[in-house]
Every structure is written in C-alpha cells, then in structure tokens.
Phi, psi and omega in degrees: 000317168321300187311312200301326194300302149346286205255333164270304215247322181282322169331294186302345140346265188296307198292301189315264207305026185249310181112004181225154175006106202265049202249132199019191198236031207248349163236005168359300188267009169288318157319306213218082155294293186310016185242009199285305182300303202281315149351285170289339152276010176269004174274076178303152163283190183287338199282176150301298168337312198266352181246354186264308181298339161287313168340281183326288160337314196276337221241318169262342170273346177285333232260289166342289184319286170324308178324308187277042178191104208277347175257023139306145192252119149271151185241082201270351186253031181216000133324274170253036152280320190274348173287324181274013183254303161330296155325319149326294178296293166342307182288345199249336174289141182290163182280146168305141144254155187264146160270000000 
C-alpha cells in the first residue's frame, strides 16, 4: 500500500511541485533531496509498530505535500476518520518490546 502511496499520490506531489512532469516515481529523490528524510519514513519494517510509523510519516508528508498545492480538495472530515481509526488500531497493538 505504501509503494502504492509513492507511486499515485506522493510522486505526482513532489514532481507538480518541482515543475516537472507528474509521470512516474523513479527519481523523486533527485527531484526533491530535501524530502529524502520523510520519504524515507514512509518505509515501514515489517512490524506492527512499524508499519503504523510509516502510515504516520506517509500521513505527514501528504499532509506537506497538500500545503504546497492549492487544488487540491480537502476532505477534513474523512481525514480524520481514517486518523482516528488508525489511532484505534494502534492502541490496540501490543507494547513494544525491546532487545
């Protein structure tokens, strides 16, 4: 779902806001280098943990991404349904353990 996340909604993002083509994903980060950390937290492990802090990340960069692009329709209330739902799940995860 991430990749999918990538490849629809954060590519087309960053390349409108560059000024270039809104057509595949494959140099994002040649595009956009400051965007390389949140980029790279949208990459979850394997874990529970881990895949609800990539949500989250993916959740803040979109959130980034929309700022800079006024024709976009926000849907705040369908926003936050899917924050509070997320949130739902999360609390529901068991506690981390450490090695």
């Amino acid at each position: 779902m991430l990749a999918a996340m990538r490849a629809i909604v954060f590519g087309p993002l960053i390349a409108h806001g560059g000024g270039h083509r809104a057509a595949g994903v494959r140099r994002l980060e040649q595009m956009a280098p400051g965007l390389v950390p949140a980029l790279e937290a949208t990459i979850g492990d394997h874990t529970p943990h881990g895949c609800a802090a990539a949500l989250r990340a993916s959740v803040a960069l979109y959130r980034r991404l929309r700022d800079d692009t006024s024709a976009l329709v926000r849907r705040t209330s369908a926003e936050a349904a899917g924050l509070d739902y997320l949130a739902q799940i999360e609390a529901r995860l068991p506690a981390r353990t450490h090695r």
